[in-house]
N, C-alpha and C positions, 0 to 999 in steps of 0.2 A: 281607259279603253278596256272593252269586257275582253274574257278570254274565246282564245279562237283554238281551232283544231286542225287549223292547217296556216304555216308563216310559210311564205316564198317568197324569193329572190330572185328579180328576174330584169333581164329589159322592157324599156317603155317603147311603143310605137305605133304610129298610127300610119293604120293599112292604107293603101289606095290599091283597090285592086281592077287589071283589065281582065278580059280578055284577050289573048292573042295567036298569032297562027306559029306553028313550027320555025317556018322560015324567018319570021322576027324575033325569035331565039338564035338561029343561028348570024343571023345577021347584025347583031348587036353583043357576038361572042359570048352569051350566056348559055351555062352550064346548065342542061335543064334536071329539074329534083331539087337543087341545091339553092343554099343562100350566099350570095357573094356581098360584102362590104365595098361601099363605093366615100366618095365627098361629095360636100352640097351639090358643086358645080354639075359634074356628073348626073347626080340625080336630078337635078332640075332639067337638066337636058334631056333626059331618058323619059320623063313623066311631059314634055314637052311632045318631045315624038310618040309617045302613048298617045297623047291627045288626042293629035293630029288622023293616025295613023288605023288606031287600034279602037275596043269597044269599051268602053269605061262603066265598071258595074258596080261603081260606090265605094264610100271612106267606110272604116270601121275600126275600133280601138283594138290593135292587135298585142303582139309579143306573146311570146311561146309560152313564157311561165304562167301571164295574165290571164290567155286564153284556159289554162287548168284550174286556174284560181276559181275563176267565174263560173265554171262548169262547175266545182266542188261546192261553191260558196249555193247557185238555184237551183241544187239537186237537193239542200237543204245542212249543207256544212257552213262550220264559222268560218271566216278569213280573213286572215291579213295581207297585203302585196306591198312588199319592200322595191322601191323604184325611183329612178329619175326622169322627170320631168323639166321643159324650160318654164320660164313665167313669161306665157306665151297663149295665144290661144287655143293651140292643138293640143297644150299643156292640161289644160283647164278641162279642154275637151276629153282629154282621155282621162282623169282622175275621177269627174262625175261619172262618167261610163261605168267603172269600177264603183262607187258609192253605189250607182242604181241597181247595181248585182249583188250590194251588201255587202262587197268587199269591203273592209276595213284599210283607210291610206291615213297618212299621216303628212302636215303638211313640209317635214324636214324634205320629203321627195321633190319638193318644188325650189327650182334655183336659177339664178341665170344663164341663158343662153337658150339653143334651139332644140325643140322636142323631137326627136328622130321620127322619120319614116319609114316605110317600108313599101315597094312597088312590089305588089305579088301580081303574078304572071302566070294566068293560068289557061293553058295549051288544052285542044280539041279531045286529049285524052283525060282530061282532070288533073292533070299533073301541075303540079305548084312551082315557080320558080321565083326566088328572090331576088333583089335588089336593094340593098339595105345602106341607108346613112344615118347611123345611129345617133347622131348630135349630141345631146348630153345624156346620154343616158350612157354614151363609150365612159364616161369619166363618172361612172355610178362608184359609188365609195363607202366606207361606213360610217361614216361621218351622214348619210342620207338614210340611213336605215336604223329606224327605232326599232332595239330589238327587245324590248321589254315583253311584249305579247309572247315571243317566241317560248321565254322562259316555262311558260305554262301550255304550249301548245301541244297538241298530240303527232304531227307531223311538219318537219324543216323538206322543204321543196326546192330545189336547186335546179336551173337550167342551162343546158351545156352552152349555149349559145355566150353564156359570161367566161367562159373559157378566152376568148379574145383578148379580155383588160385585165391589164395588171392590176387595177386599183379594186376592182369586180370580184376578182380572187383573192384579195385580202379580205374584201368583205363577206366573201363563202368561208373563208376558211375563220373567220371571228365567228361565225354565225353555226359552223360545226364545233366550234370549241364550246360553247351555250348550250347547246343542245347535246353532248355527251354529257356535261356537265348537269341538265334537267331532265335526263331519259328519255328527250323529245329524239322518235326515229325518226330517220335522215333519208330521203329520196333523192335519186337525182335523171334527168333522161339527158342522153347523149346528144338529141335536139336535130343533128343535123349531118349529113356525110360529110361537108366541105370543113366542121367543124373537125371530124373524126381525121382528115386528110391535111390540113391545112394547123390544126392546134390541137392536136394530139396532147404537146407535154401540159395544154391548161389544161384539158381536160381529164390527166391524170393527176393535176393538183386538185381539182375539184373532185375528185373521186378520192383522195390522198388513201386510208387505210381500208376504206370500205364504206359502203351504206348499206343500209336496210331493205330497198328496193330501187332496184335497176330497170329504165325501161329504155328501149331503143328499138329501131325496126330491125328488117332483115339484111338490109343492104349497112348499116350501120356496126350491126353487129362483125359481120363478116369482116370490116373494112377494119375494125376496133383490134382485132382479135388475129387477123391478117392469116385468115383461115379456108377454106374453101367449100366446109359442111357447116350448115346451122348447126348440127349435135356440135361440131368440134368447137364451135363458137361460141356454146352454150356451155360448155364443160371450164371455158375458162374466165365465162364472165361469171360463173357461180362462186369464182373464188375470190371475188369483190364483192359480193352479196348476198342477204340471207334469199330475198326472191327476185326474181328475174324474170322482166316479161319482153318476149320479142314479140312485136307485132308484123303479122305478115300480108298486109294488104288488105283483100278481098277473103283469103283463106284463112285469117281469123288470128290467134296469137298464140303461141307460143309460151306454156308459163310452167316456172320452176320452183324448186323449194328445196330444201336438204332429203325429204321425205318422197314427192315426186314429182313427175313432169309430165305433162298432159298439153294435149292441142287442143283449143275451144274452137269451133267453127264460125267462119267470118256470115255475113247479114248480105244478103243480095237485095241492093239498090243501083239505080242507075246514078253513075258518078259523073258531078257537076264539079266540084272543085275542092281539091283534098288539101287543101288551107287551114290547119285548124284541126284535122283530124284526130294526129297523135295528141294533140294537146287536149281535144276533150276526153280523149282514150285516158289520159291519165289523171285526169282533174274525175272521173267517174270511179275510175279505178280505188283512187285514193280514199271518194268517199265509200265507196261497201266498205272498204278496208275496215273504217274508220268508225264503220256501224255494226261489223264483226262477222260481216258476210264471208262466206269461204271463197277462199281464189277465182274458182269455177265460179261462182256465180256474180263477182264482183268483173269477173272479164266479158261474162257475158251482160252485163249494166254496159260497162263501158265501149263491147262493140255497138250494140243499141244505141248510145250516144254517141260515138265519132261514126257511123254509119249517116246518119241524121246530117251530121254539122257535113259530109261528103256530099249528100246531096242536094245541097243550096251555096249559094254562092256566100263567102263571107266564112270568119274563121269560128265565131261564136252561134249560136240557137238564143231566141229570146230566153228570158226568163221563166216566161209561162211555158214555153215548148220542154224546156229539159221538166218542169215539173209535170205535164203531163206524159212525157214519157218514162218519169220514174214510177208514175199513179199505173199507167199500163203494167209495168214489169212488174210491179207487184202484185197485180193482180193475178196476172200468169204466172208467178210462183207460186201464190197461195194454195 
């Protein structure tokens, strides 16, 4: 297996995403922003009454870390995605997905039982709302993750959302001992509020002494930090991180360093469905990083990219689209 420049770790899942109105958020008691864990039964009901009910706007291979992967991997970075899958067909389905992005999988990700889902729920405002039965990808281990590539990579990717499983966070925390161990720096995003509110202590084992680069949004942060100013909120995520990026929407991100702190201004489009966003935000982020682009201009790559993925439905951009939008930005830099 050649060497990569970026190994993460992350959940598997394959999106079905609607449409839906307000009121079938509130009428099915979901929390709208957030991602809520459910069981089959449950979800087979809920994607039953979507049917029925709602506008159905198509499958697509999701999960937060994968959705980064894939942006870093067709912007023109190497990758690897550490994951479980069943031996299943949605299994199968999501592993080629990843191959055709040039991620790099390995087939230990593949085991028995069911490939998790994911119902994203996205409301008249853009707003994304989860539903998630993670199948086996809850029981992701490192027993499933070949970390040999990792040894030689140039960034370990970590996603808060494996804050949940115990067996998940052994497998972060084998996967941080490697990589202090090979100088490979360490990233991690916070992923999610309900994460921040509901699994706090995983995600302070996932974070354990520190990383290299923290990203989370605005409402994460504050929630993290239990603050009520982003400066206050920033002052104490810097002290688990060399950089720190808050993304704040539409007005762009928030990014820090020991040296300084600066706001990049956000990308005016009209917003279709913010599924996907943060994750290309950091899968872009990663690669300037990673090609020795300065802060400032690696944020402004990656509002360009989650601006894009905000305005289509779906959490990913084809392949051909992130490469012609990295072929524009450099042009307007030149």
């Amino acid at each position: 297996m050649a060497t990569v420049d970026l190994f993460a770790i992350g959940n598997a899942l394959i999106d079905q995403e609607f449409q839906v109105s307000d009121d079938f958020l509130v009428q099915q008691n979901l929390q709208k922003g957030t991602m809520q864990l459910t069981d089959a039964e449950t979800q087979a009901n809920l994607y039953n009454n979507l049917i029925e009910t709602q506008v159905y706007k198509g499958q697509a291979s999701g999960g937060s870390a994968a959705n980064t992967t894939v942006a870093f991997s067709a912007l023109g970075g190497t990758a690897f995605y550490g994951c479980r899958v069943g031996h299943d067909e949605l299994g199968g389905i999501y592993l080629a997905g990843l191959n055709e992005a040039k991620v790099q999988t390995t087939k230990k990700s593949v085991s028995h039982g069911v490939t998790g889902t994911c119902m994203v729920l996205v409301s008249p405002d853009s707003e994304r709302t989860m539903h998630t039965y993670l199948g086996i990808t809850a029981e992701l281990s490192e027993d499933q993750i070949y970390f040999e590539p990792l040894k030689s990579a140039k960034w370990l990717y970590i996603e808060g959302y494996l804050s949940t499983s115990d067996s998940a966070r052994q497998a972060v925390k084998q996967a941080r001992k490697i990589a202090r161990e090979h100088g490979v720096k360490i990233a991690l995003t916070l992923s999610d509020p309900a994460m921040v509110q509901y699994a706090r202590q995983g995600l302070d084992e996932l974070l354990d002494d520190g990383v290299d680069l923290l990203l989370c949004n605005q409402q994460e942060a504050l929630m993290y930090t239990n603050t009520e100013t982003i400066e206050a909120a920033l002052a104490q995520l810097q002290l688990k991180s060399k950089y720190t990026v808050i993304t704040l929407s539409a007005e762009g991100a928030l990014i820090s360093d020991s040296e300084q702190t600066f706001t990049v201004p956000g990308r005016t489009v009209t917003a279709v469905d913010a599924n996907g966003a943060g994750d290309a935000f950091a899968g872009a982020f990663l690669y300037a990083l990673n090609t020795g682009l300065s802060l400032k201009t690696a944020a402004e790559l990656a509002i360009l990219i989650s601006s894009e993925v905000v305005s289509q439905f779906g959490p990913r951009l084809s392949v051909q689209h992130y490469a012609e939008l990295l072929n524009h930005f450099q042009k307007e830099c030149a």
